[in-house]
C-alpha positions in Angstrom: 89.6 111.7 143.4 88.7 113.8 140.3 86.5 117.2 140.5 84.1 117.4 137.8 86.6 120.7 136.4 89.2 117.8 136.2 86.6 115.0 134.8 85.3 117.5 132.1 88.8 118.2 131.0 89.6 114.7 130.8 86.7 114.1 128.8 87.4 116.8 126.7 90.7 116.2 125.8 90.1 112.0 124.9 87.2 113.5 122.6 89.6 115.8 121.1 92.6 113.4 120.7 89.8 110.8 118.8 88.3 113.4 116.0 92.2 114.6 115.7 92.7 110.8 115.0 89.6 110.7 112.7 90.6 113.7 110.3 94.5 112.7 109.9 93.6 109.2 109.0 91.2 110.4 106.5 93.6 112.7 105.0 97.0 110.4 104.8 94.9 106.9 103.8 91.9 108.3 101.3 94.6 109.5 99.0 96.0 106.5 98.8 93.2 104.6 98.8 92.7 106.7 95.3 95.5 106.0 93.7 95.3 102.1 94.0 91.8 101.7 93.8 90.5 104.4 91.6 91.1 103.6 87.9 88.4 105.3 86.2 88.8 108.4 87.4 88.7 111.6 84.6 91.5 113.9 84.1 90.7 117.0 81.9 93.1 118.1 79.6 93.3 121.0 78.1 95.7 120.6 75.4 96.7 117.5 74.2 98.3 118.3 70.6 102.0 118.8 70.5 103.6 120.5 67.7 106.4 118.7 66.7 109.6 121.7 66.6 111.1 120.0 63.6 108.0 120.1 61.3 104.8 122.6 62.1 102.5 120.9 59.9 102.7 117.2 62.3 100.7 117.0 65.2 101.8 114.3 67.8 98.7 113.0 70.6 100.8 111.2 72.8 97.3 110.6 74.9 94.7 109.5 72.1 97.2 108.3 69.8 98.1 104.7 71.2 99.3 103.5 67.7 102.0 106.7 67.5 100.2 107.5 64.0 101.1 111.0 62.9 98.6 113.7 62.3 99.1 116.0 59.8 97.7 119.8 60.1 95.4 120.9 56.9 97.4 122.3 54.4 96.4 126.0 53.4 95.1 129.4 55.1 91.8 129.2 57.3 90.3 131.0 54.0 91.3 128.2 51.5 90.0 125.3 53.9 86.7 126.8 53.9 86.4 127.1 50.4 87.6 123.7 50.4 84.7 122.4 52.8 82.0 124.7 50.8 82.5 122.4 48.2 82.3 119.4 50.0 78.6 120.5 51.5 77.5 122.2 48.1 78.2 119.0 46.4 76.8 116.5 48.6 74.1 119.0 49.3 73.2 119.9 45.9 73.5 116.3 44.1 71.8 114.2 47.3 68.0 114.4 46.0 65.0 112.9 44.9 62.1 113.6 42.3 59.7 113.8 45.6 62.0 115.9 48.1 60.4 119.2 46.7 63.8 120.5 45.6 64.7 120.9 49.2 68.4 120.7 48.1 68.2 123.7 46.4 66.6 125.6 49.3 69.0 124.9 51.7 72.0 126.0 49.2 70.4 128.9 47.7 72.4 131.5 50.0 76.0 130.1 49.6 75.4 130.4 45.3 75.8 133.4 43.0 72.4 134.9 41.5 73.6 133.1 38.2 73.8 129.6 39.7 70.9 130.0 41.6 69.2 130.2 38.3 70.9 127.5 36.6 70.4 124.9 39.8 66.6 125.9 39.5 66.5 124.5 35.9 68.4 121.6 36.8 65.3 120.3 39.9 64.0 117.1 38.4 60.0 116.9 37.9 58.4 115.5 40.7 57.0 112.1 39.8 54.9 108.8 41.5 57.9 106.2 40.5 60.5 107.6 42.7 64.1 108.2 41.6 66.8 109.6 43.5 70.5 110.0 44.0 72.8 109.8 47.2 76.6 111.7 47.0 79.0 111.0 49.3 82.6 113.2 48.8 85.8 111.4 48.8 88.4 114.2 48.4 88.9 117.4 47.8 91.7 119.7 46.5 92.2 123.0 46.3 93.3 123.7 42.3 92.8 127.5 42.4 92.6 130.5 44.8 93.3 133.8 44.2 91.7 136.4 46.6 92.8 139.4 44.7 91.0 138.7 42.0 88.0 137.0 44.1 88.5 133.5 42.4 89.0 129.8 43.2 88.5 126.3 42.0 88.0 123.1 43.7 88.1 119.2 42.4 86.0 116.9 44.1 85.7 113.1 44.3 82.8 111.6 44.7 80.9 108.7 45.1 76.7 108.8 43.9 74.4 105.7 44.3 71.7 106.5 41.9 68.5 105.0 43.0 65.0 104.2 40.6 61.8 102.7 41.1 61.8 100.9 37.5 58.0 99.0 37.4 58.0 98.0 41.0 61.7 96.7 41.0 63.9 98.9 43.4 67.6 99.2 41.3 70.6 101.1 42.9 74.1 102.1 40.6 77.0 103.3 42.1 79.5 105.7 40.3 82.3 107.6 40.9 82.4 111.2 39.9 84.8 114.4 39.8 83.5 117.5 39.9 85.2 121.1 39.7 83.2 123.8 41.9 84.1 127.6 40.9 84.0 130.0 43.3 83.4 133.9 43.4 84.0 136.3 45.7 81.0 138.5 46.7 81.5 140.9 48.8 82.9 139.5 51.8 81.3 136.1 51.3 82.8 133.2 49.1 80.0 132.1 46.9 79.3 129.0 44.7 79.5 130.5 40.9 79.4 126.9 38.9 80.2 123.5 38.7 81.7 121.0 36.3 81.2 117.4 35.7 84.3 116.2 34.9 84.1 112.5 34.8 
């Protein structure tokens, strides 16, 4: 009936006409396979802040934001908020210590602090002693009361939080106060650097 030119072409052609079969199916039901099915899948965004026209300083996250809570840009030039966040770390740096951390508090802050204070936090290092004592800050808030580049100044108020810890006789006590503190600021050079602080509770 057939030659084998015929048979082969046959055969050819069904083989074809089956892996044509194969690849459209895969390509017109996967993708909807995917949307049905696949509900964890991850979607990278690049941007998902939107700065309202009305008002610059409110940022709306459609995405993260479920509860449509408005988030409000930091007030002040990049300058000022690092000031601002100086003081947070010196403060929580410099009064979180102990009498048996080997005044490691005032290693790590020794670069960020004029010559001056560097002397005066030196004096301040408690002696080291058996019965331990310590104390634990944890900043609140922070404001920005003063910054003047020209003249290489600026001032910032802090609220904080200390638990004050002490080995009295055996007996383990804890205290908790609240604190303000002003931190001064000089300019040096390039760098903003730590030049005092206040307690002004």
């Amino acid at each position: 009936m057939f030659t084998m030119r015929q048979k082969i072409f046959i055969i050819s052609g069904i083989v074809v006409a089956v892996i044509l079969i194969v690849v459209l199916s895969l390509i017109y039901i996967k993708p909807k396979n995917n949307n049905t099915t696949n509900t964890t899948s991850t979607t990278v965004i690049i941007d998902e802040n939107i700065i309202d026209s009305n008002n610059p300083n409110i940022i709306l996250n459609p995405i993260n934001n479920q509860n449509n809570q408005i988030i409000s840009k930091p007030d002040g030039t990049p300058e000022e908020l690092f000031v601002k966040q100086m003081a947070r770390i010196f403060v929580e740096r410099f009064f979180t210590y102990s009498n048996q951390n080997k005044n490691i508090n005032i290693e790590e802050l020794k670069d960020s602090v004029t010559a001056s204070m560097l002397t005066w936090m030196n004096s301040q290092a408690p002696e080291a002693s058996v019965q331990y004592s310590g104390v634990t800050t944890h900043v609140i808030s922070s404001s920005l009361s003063d910054f003047n580049k020209n003249i290489g100044t600026a001032k910032v108020t802090i609220d904080a939080e200390q638990l004050i810890s002490k080995d009295v006789n055996g007996i383990f006590e804890q205290i908790k106060e609240q604190k303000k503190f002003e931190i001064d600021f000089q300019l040096v050079g390039v760098d903003w650097k730590v030049s005092g602080v206040w307690d002004r509770t």
